[in-house]
Every structure is written in structure tokens, then in C-alpha cells.
C-alpha positions in Angstrom: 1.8 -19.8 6.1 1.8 -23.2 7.3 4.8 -23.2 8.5 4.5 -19.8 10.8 1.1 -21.1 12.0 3.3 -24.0 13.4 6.1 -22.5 14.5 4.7 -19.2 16.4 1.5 -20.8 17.2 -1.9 -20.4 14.9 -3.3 -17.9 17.7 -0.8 -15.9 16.6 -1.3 -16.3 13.4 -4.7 -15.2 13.4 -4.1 -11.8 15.7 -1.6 -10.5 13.0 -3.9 -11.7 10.3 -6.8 -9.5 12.0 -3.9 -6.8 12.9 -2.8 -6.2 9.7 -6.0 -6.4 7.8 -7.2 -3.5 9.8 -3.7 -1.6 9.3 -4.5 -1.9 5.7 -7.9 -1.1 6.1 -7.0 2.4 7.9 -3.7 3.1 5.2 -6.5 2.7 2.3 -9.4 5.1 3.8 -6.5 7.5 4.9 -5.4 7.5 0.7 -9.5 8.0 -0.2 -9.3 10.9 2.4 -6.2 12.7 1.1 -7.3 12.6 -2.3 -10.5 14.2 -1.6 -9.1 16.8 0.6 -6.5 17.8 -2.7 -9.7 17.9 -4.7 -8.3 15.2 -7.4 -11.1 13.9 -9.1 -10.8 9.5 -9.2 -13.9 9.7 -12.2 -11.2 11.3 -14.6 -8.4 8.9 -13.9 -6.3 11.2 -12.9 -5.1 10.0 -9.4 -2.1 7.8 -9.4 0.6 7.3 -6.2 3.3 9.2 -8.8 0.9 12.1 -8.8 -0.4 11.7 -5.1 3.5 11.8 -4.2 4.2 14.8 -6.6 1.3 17.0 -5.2 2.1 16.0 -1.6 6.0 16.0 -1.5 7.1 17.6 -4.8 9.8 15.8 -7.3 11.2 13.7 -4.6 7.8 12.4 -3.7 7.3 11.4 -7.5 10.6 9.9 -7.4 9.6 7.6 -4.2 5.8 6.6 -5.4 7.7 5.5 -8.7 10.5 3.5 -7.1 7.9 1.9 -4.3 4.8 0.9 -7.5 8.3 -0.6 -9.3 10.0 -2.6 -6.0 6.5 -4.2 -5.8 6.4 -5.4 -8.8 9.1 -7.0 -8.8 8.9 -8.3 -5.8 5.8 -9.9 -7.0 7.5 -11.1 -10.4 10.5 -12.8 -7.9 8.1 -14.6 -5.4 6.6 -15.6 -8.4 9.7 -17.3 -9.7 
């Protein structure tokens, strides 16, 4: 971060900070919307992105939630390394 804030400029730095904070904000109310709208109960556990993807999109949409939850991990596990 240091390095961006000094090459692009720290005003920068601090619009896409704000910027993407409310992206995230908006992606993670929009998820707490679609699950209550497909009546999936968060109390009971049963609401994961594989079954979120399955209900929405079918097999293929279980198949993508899967793959995305996995490529973060690792992609965690590497910039950790």
C-alpha cells in the first residue's frame, strides 16, 4: 500500500479505498437480499455460496461458487507465502 499511495498519489488512494468499501458494502446487502427473497433460512446454517449458486444457476452455478470459495483460498494461502 505504501508504495501505490506514492506512486498514484494518496488522494487516490483514499477515493478507491472509499470506492470499493461501498462496492462491497452493496455486493454484501445484495447476498442478505437474495437469500431472503429464496426463503433460505441463515438460523439453520444452511446457506452457503455452493448452495446460493446451486439454487440460483443450477449444477454449473455449484460448480462456480466451489471453484471461486477454493481460488480464494489459495490465493490467501500464496500471498501468505
Amino acid at each position: 500500500m505504501p508504495y501505490v499511495a506514492r506512486t498514484g498519489g494518496l488522494g487516490w488512494v483514499i477515493i478507491l479505498l472509499v470506492a470499493f468499501a461501498f462496492l462491497s458494502d452493496c455486493a454484501v446487502r445484495l447476498i442478505f437480499d437474495v437469500v431472503e427473497m429464496l426463503g433460505m433460512h441463515r438460523a439453520a446454517g444452511d446457506v452457503t455460496y455452493q448452495r446460493l449458486g446451486q439454487t440460483l444457476f443450477g449444477s454449473w452455478g455449484y460448480l462456480v461458487a466451489s471453484w471461486s470459495v477454493t481460488l480464494q483460498q489459495v490465493g490467501a494461502c500464496v500471498a501468505y507465502v
